[in-house]
VMD Tcl script that draws the C-alpha trace (Angstrom):
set ca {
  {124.68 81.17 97.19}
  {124.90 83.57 94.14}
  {127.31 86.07 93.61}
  {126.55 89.75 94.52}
  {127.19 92.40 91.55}
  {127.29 95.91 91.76}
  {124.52 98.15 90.83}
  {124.03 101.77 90.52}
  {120.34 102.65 90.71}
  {118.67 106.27 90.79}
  {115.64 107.11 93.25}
  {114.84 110.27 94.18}
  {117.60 112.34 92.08}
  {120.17 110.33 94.13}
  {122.38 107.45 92.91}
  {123.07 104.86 95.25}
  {125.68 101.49 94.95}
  {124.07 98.08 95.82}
  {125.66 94.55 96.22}
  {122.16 92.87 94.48}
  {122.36 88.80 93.75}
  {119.55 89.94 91.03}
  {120.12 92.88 88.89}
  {116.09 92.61 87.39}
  {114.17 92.33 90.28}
  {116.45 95.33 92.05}
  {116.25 97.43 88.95}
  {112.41 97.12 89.43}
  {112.73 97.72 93.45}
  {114.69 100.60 92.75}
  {111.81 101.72 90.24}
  {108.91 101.21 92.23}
  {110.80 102.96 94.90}
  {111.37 106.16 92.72}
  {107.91 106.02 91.03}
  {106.00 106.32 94.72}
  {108.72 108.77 96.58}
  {107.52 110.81 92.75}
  {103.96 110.36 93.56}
  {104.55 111.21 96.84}
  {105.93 114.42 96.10}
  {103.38 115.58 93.42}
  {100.90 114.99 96.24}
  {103.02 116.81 98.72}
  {104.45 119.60 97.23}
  {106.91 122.08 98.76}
  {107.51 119.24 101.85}
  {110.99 118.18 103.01}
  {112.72 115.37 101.26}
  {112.75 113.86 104.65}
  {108.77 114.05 104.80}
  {108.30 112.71 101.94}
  {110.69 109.95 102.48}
  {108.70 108.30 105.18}
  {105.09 109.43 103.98}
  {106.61 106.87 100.98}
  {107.62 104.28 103.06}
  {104.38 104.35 105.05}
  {102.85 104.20 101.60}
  {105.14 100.91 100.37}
  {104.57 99.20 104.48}
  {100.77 99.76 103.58}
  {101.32 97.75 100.28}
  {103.56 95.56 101.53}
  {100.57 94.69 104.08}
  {97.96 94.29 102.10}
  {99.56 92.06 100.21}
  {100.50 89.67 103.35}
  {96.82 90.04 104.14}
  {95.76 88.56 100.83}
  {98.13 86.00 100.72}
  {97.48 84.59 104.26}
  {93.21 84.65 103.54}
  {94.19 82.68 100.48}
  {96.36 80.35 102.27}
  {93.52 79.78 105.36}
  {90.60 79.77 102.47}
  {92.88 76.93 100.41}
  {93.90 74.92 103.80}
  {90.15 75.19 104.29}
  {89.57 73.25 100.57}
  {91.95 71.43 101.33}
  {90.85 69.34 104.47}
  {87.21 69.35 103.10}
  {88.65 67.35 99.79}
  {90.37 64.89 102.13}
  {86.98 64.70 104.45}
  {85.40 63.95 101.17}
  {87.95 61.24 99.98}
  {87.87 59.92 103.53}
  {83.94 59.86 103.61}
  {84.35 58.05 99.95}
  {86.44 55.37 100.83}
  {85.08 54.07 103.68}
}
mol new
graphics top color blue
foreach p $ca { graphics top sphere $p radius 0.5 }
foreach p [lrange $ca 0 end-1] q [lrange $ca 1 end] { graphics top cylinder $p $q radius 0.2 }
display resetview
């Protein structure tokens, strides 16, 4: 197991400390993070913090979806090429 370092990251005008076991990729959380609560807000001006908070994290679940969408159709459309290349070696050999 790796070692957890500190971290200070900024999101949203607010520092927070994390325990990360990789600085990069929660740098680039912490970024992506910021960059939609900001895109959130330009969209949404003059709402709460709080609003905007979970309009964000609605925003980052609906990525976060789509994403597990596209990677299980790729796994069932690959499992799919998969048995048909063994049906076809199969079919060969015999």
């Amino acid at each position: 197991m790796m070692e957890k370092k500190k971290l200070k990251v900024k999101i949203f005008d607010k520092e927070y400390s994390l325990l990360v076991e990789n600085q990069e990729i929660a740098t680039e959380l912490a970024k992506y993070v910021n960059d939609v609560m900001e895109e959130t807000q330009n969209e949404l001006s003059g709402q709460p913090s709080e609003t905007i908070s979970v309009i964000a994290s609605l925003n980052i679940a609906y990525d976060l979806f789509m994403e597990k969408n596209k990677f299980k159709e790729f796994s069932i459309q690959a499992t799919d090429k998969i048995k048909k290349i063994k049906y076809l070696q199969d079919k060969k050999c015999k």
